[in-house]
C-alpha positions in Angstrom: 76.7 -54.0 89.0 77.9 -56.3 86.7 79.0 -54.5 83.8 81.6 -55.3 81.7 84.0 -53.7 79.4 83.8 -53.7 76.1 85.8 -56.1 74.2 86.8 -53.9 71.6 87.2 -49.6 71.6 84.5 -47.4 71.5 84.0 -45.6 68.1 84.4 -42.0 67.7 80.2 -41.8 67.5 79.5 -44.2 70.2 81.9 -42.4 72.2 79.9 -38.9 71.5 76.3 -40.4 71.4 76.5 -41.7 74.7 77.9 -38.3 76.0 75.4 -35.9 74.4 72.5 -38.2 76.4 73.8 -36.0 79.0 75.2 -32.9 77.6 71.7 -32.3 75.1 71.7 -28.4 76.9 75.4 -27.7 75.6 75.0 -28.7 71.5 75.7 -25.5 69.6 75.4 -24.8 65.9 77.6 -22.0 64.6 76.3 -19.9 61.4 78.2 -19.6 58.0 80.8 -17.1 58.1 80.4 -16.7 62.4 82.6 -17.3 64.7 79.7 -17.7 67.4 78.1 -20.3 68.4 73.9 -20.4 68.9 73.3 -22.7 71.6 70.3 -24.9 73.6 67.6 -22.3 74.3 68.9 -19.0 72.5 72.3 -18.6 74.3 75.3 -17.5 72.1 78.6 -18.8 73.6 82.3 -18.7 71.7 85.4 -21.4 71.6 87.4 -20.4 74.6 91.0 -19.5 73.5 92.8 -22.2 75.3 90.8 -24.8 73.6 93.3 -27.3 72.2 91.9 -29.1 69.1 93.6 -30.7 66.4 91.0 -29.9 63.7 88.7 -27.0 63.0 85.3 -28.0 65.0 82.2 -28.8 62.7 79.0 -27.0 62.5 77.7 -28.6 65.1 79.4 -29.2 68.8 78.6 -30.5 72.1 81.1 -28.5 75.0 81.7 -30.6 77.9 81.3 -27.4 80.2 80.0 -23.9 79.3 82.1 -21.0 81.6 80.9 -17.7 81.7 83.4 -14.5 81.9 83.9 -11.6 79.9 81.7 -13.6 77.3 80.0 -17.1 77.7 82.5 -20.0 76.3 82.5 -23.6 75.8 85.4 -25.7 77.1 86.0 -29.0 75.9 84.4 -29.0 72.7 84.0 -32.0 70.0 82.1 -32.1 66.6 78.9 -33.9 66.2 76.2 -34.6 63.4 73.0 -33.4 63.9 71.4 -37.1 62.7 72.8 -38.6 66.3 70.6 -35.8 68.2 67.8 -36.8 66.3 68.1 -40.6 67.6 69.6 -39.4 71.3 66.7 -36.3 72.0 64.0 -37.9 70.2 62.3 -37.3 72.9 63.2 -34.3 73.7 62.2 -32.8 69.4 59.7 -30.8 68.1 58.5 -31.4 64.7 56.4 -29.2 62.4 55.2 -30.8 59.1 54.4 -27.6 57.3 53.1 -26.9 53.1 51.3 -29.8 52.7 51.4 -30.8 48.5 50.2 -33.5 46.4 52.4 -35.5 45.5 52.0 -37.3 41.7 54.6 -39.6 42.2 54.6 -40.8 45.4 50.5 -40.6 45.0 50.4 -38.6 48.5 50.0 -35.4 50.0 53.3 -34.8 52.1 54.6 -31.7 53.7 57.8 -30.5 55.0 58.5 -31.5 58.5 61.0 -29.4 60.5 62.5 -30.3 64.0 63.9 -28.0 66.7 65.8 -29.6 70.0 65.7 -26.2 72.5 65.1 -23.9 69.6 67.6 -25.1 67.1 66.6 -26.5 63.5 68.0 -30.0 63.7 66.9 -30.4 60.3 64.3 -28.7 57.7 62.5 -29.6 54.4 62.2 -33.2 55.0 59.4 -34.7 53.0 56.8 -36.8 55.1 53.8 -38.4 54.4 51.0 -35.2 55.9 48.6 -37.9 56.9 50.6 -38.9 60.0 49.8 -35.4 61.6 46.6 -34.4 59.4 44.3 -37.0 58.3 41.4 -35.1 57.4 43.6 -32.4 56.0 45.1 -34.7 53.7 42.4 -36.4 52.4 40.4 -33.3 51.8 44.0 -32.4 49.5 43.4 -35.8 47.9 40.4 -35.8 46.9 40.4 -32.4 45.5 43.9 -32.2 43.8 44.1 -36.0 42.8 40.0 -36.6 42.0 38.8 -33.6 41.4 41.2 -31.9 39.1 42.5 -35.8 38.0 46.1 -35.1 39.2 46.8 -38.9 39.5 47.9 -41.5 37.3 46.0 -44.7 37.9 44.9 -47.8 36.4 41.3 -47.5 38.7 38.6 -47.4 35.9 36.3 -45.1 37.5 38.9 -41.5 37.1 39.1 -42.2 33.4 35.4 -43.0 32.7 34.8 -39.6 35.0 37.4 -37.5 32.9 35.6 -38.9 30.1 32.2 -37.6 31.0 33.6 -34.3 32.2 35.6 -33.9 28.5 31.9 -34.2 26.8 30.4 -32.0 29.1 32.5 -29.2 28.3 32.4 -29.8 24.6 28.7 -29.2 24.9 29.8 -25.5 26.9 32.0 -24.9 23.9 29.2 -26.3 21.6 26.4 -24.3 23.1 29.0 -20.9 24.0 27.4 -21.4 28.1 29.7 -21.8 31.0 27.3 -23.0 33.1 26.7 -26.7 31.9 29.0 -28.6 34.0 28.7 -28.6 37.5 31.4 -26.7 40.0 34.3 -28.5 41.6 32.5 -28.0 45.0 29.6 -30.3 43.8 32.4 -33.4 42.4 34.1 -32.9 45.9 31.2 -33.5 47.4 30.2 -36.8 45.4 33.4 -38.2 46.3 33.5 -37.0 50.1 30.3 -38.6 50.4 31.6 -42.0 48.8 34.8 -42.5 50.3 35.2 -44.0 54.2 37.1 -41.2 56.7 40.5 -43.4 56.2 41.1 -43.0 52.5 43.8 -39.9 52.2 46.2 -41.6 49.1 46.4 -43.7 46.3 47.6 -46.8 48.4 44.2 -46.7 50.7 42.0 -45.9 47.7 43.0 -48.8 45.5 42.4 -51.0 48.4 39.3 -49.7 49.5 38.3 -50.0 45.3 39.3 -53.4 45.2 37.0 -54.8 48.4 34.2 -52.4 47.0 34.0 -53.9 43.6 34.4 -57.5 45.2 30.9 -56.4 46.7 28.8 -55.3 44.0 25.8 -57.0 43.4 24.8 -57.8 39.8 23.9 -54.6 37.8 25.4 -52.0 40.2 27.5 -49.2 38.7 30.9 -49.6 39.6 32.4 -47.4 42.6 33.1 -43.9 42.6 31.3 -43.7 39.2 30.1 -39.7 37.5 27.3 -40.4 35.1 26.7 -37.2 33.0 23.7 -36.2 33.9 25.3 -35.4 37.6 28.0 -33.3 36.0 25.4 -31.0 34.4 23.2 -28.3 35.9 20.7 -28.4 33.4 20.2 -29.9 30.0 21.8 -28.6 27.2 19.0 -28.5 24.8 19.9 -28.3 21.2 23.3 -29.6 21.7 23.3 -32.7 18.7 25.5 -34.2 16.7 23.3 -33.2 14.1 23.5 -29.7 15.6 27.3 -29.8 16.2 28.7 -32.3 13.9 32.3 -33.4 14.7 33.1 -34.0 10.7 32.2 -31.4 8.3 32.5 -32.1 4.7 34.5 -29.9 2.5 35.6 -29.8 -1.2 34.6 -33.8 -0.9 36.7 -34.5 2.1 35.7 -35.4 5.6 37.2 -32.7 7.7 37.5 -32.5 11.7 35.6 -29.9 13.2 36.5 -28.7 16.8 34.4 -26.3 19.1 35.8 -23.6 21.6 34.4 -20.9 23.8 36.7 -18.7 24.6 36.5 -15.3 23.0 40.0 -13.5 22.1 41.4 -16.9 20.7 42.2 -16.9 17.1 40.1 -20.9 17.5 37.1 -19.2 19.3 34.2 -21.0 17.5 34.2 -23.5 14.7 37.7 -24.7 13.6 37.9 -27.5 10.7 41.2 -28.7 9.6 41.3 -28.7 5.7 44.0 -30.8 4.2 46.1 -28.8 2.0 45.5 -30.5 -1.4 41.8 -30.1 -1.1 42.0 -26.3 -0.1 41.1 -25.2 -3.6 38.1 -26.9 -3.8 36.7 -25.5 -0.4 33.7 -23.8 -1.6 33.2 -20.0 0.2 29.6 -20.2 0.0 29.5 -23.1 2.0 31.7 -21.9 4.6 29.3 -19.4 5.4 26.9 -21.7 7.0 29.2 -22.9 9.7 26.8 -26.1 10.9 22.9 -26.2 12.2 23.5 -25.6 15.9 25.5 -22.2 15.0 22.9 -21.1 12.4 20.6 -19.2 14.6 23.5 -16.9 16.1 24.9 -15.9 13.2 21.7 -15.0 11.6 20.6 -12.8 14.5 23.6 -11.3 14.4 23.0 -10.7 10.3 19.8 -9.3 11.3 20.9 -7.1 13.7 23.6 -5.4 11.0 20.5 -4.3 9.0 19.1 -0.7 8.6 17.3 0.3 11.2 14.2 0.4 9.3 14.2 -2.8 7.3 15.4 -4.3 11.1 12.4 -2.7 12.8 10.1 -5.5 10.4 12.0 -8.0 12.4 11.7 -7.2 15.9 12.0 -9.5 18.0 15.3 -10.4 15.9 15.7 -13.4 18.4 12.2 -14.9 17.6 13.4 -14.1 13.5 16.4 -15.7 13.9 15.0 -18.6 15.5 12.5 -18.8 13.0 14.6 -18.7 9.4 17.5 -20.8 11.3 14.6 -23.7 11.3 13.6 -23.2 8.0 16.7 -22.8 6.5 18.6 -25.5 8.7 16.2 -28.6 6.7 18.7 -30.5 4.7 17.0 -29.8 1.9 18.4 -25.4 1.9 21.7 -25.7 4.4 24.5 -25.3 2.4 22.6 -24.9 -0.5 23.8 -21.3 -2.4 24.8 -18.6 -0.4 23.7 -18.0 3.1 23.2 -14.4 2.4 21.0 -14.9 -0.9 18.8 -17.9 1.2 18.5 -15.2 3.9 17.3 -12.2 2.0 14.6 -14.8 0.2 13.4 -16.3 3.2 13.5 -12.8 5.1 11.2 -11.4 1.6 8.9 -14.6 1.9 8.1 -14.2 5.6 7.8 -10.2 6.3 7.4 -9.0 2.3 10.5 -7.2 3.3 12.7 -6.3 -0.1 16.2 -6.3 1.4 19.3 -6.1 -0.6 22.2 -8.4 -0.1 24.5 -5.2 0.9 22.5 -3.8 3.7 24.1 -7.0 5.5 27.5 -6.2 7.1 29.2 -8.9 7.9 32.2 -6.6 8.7 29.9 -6.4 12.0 29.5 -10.1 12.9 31.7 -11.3 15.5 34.5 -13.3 14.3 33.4 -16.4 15.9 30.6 -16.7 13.5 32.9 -17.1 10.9 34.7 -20.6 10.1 38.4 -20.8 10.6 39.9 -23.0 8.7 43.0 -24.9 9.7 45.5 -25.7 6.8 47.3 -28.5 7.5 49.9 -31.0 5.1 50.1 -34.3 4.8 52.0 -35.4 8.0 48.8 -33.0 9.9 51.5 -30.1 10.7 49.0 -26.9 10.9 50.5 -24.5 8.0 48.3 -21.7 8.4 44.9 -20.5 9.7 42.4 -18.0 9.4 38.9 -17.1 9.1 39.0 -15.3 5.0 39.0 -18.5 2.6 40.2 -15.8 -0.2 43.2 -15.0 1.5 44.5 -19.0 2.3 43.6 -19.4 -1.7 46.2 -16.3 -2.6 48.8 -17.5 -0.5 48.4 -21.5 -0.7 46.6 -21.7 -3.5 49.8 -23.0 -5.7 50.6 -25.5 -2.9 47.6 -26.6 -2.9 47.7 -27.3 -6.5 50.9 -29.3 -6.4 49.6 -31.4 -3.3 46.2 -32.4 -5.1 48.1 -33.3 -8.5 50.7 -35.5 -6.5 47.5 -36.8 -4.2 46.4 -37.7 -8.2 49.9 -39.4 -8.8 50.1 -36.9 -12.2 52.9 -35.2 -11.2 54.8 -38.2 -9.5 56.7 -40.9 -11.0 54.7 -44.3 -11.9 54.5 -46.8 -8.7 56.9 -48.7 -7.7 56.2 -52.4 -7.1 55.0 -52.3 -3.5 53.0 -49.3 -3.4 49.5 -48.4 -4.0 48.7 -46.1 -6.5 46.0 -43.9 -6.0 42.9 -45.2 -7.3 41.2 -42.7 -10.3 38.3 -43.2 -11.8 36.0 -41.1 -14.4 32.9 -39.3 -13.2 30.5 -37.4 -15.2 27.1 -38.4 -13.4 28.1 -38.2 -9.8 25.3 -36.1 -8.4 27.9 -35.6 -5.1 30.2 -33.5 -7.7 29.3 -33.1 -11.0 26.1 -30.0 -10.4 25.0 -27.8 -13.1 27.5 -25.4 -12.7 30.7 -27.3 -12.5 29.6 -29.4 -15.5 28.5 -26.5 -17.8 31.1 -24.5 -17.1 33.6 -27.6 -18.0 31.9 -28.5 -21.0 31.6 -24.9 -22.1 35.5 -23.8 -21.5 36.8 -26.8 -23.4 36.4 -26.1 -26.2 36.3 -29.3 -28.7 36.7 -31.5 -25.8 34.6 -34.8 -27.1 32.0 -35.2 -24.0 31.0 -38.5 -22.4 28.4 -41.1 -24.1 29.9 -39.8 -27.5 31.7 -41.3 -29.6 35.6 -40.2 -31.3 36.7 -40.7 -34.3 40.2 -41.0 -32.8 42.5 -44.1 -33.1 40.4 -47.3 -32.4 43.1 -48.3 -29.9 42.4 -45.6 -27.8 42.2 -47.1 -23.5 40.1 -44.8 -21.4 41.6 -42.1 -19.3 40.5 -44.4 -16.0 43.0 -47.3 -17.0 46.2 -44.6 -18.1 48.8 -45.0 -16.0 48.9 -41.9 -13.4 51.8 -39.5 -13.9 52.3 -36.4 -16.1 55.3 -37.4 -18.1 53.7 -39.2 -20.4 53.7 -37.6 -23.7 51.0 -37.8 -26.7 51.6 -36.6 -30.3 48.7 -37.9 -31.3 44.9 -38.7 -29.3 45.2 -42.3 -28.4 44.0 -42.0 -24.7 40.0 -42.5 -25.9 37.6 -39.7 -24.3 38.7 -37.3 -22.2 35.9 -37.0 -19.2 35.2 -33.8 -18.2 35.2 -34.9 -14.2 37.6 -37.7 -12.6 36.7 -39.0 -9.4 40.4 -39.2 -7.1 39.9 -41.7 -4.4 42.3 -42.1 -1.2 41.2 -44.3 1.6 37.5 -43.5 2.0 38.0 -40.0 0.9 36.7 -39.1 -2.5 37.8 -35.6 -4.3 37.1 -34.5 -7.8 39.7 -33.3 -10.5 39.4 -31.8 -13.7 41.5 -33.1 -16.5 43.4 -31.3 -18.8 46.1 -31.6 -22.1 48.4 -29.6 -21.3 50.7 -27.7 -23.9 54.4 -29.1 -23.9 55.8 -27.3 -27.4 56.1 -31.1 -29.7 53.3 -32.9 -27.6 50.7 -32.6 -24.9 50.6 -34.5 -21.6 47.3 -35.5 -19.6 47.0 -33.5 -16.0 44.3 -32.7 -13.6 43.3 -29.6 -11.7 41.8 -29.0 -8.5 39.8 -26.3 -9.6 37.5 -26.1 -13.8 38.3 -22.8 -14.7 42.1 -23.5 -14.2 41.9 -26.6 -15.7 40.0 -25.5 -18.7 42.3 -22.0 -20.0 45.1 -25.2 -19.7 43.3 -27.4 -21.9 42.5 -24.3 -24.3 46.2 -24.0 -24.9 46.6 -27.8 -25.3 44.1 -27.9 -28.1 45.9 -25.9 -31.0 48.0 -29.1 -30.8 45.0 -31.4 -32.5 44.3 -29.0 -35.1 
């Protein structure tokens, strides 16, 4: 038939590939630790004893004959690898592409395909693309796992601009304490179900599909595939402000980050601002008690609702009450102003002629989430403690504290080196920001002989200003040549502006110039300073 022999030996594979297209029933694959064989269609047959072979047979054999008599054996057997049945009974395979999976990397949902020839596993766990077998299957994976939950990492525009919008919806669920702002992930599958053609089951067919979309926009269209945040949301959330929830709350001076969650049982459930350790001591209590507007009315329902029974009858309904005294006292004018508890127990006499006294509230009965957890951090923004009782952070931070805001002051560092900034001080006495009633009476009344601002010393004319010394706390003074000594001093670093109150500070022959984060410390320091003048 014209055929002609080959001009150089068969290899040991092309030898055994081109029997097997003939001997596919007699392939046998023996179990670990089994002397048997399992073979085409669920027959078990055995090496038969007279079997000459010069090596141990494989896993996997073909027998040139299979002879049956006291048990069923295979004569004339050889080893083979399973990967030359796949390309000799590819036909004659069954394949199973099982657990389909998204895939991140490969941006794809692939499964496991499996394939039998006569009921044994030529191979298992072989990762394939699932679309070959499933199209609708995995698409419906894709747009779920790598849309929908944004499991995919990809340059498109539109899956960050949606994460974005989803991200602010639930800060307003977390803002607002409702879970039922943002839409389900039913209603998101469905916008992009809608969107995308039948075809588009992967990364590969999306970004192509995106690309000949965007090409045929008209002028002014939103761009494809697109979440605008009013589709996110059920319903508006009313109230929700950044007036209502501002994202910085200022404390002690200093812009501080505030953060919203809803989820109760977490030690962050409500407000949490992050307070820089060196301005910790000048975190004002009273001030923590008014959390921000948009929290107001919660917390003084739930105030209300610790009453007496009597007084709390007057009230009814505490909603309406709460709602009520949370507008009146959330005006810029009274938030924040005082204590919350004092502001509550006028208002609450004004409105009802109801004479409560400030212990028949029980805060003790609030739920911790109306209360503001502060987060302690140092300067490298590593959280060093937390907690919702101010009192308790002073105790055990309060020294810390201390040090960080007098090296924030560069008083208890060494001077500057060329190349670096000092910290910029400057003397305050009229700042209305810092320097109330209280704070400067209580200076001006602790210190003693302490010359005050606007007059004039009959110290040594060569006296500079405290404003133009140079900042550190080694500096020593035997006599007063330093001109007046302010009562505030205004600390500036970056934009941030905190207050310090300076004080001469007893060292046995002389006295050195240091501030305080907090006047009543600063001033029993400058009492013991002062024996040195006189």
């Amino acid at each position: 038939q014209g055929w002609q022999l080959n001009s150089q030996p068969a290899s040991y594979e092309q030898l055994h590939c081109s029997m097997l297209a003939g001997l596919l029933g007699n392939i046998g694959w023996r179990p670990e630790d089994e002397e048997g064989y399992l073979g085409a269609r669920g027959i078990r047959f055995y090496r038969h004893p007279g079997a000459q072979l010069r090596k141990k047979p494989g896993r996997w054999v073909v027998c040139a004959e299979l002879v049956e008599t006291t048990r069923l054996y295979g004569r004339g057997i050889a080893h083979i690898e399973p990967r030359w049945l796949e390309e000799v009974g590819a036909h004659l395979l069954r394949k199973q592409v099982l657990d389909p999976k998204w895939d991140r990397r490969q941006a794809e949902v692939q499964g496991m395909e499996r394939a039998t020839l006569y009921g044994l596993v030529v191979y298992s766990g072989r990762r394939v693309p699932y679309a070959r077998v499933d199209l609708a299957g995995a698409r419906e994976i894709f747009i779920r796992e790598a849309l929908v939950e944004g499991q995919w990492d990809t340059e498109l525009p539109f899956l960050q601009a949606n994460r974005k919008q989803i991200r602010k919806v639930m800060d307003l669920e977390h803002k607002s304490r409702r879970q039922d702002v943002l839409v389900d992930e039913a209603l998101i599958y469905a916008f992009y179900d809608q969107q995308l053609p039948p075809d588009v089951c992967n990364g590969t067919t999306l970004e192509r599909w995106y690309r000949q979309a965007s090409r045929a926009l008209a002028p002014g269209q939103p761009a494809p595939l697109t979440l605008t945040q009013a589709e996110l949301m059920r319903h508006e959330a009313a109230g929700v402000t950044t007036e209502a929830f501002p994202t910085i709350v200022r404390l002690g001076g200093v812009d501080c980050a505030a953060q919203y969650l809803h989820e109760p049982g977490d030690v962050r459930d409500g407000l949490t601002v992050t307070v820089p350790l060196f301005v910790l001591n000048q975190v004002n209590e009273e001030r923590t008690e008014w959390l921000v507007p948009g929290m107001l009315k919660d917390k003084i329902q739930a105030l209300l609702k610790s009453l007496p029974q009597k007084p709390r009858a007057r009230l009814v309904p505490l909603p309406e009450s709460a709602s009520q005294l949370a507008d009146a006292l959330s005006v810029p004018q009274t938030f924040a102003n005082g204590s919350l508890l004092d502001a509550l127990q006028a208002h609450v006499k004004a409105r009802v002629q109801l004479d409560i006294k400030r212990t028949d509230f029980k805060p003790d009965m609030v739920s911790p989430h109306l209360f503001l957890n502060i987060r302690v951090v140092d300067e490298h923004g590593r959280q060093l403690a937390q907690g919702r009782n101010l009192g308790a952070l002073k105790s055990q931070w309060g020294s810390q504290a201390r040090g960080a805001f007098q090296a924030l002051a560069a008083l208890r560092t060494p001077k500057a080196t060329s190349g670096q900034a000092p910290v910029e001080a400057s003397v305050s006495t009229s700042d209305p920001q810092f320097v109330g009633n209280n704070v400067a009476d209580a200076s001006s009344n602790q210190r003693g002989s302490m010359p005050s601002s606007g007059q004039k010393t009959s110290r040594s004319d060569t006296a500079q200003p405290v404003a133009t010394l140079q900042p550190h706390g080694e500096e020593r003074y035997t006599r007063w040549s330093f001109g007046e000594l302010p009562e505030l001093m205004e600390i500036r670093k970056g934009s941030q502006t905190l207050v310090g109150f300076p004080a001469l500070v007893d060292q046995q022959d002389a006295v050195v110039l240091e501030v305080f984060d907090e006047p009543d410390i600063a001033a029993a320091r400058h009492r013991g300073g002062l024996p040195t003048w006189r």
